[in-house]
C-alpha positions as CSV (number, residue, x, y, z in Angstrom):
1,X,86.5,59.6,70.1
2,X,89.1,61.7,72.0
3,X,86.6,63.8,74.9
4,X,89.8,65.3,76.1
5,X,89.3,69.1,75.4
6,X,92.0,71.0,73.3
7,X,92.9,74.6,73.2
8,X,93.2,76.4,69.9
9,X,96.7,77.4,68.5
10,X,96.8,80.9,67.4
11,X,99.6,81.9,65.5
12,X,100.7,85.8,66.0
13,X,103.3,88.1,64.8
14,X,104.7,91.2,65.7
15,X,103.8,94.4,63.7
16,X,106.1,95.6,61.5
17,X,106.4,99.5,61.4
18,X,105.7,100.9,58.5
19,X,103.4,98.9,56.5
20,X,100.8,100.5,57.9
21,X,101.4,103.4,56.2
22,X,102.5,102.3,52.8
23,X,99.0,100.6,52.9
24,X,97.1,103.5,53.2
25,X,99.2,105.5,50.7
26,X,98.4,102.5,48.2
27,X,94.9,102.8,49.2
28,X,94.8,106.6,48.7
29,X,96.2,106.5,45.3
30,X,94.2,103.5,44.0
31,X,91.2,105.9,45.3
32,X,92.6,109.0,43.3
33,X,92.8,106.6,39.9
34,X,89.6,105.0,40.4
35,X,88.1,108.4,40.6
36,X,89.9,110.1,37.6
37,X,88.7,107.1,35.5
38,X,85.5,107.6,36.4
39,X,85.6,111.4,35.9
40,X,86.8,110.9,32.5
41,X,84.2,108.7,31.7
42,X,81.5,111.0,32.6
43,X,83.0,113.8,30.8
């Protein structure tokens, strides 16, 4: 066995601007259908 102690490789990127928004506009819409269909089925 190796007893030799190795650190862990992380692997990181730089954010990309914008994405973060277009993900909560997706999220926000997907909300607004997910409610409508359940309003029309309760109606």
């Amino acid at each position: 066995m190796n007893d030799e102690r190795q650190e862990k490789m992380e692997l990181s990127h730089e954010p990309v601007p914008g994405y973060r928004t277009i993900f909560f506009i997706a999220i926000t819409i997907g909300s607004l259908y997910l409610g409508l269909i359940l309003y029309k089925t309760l109606v």
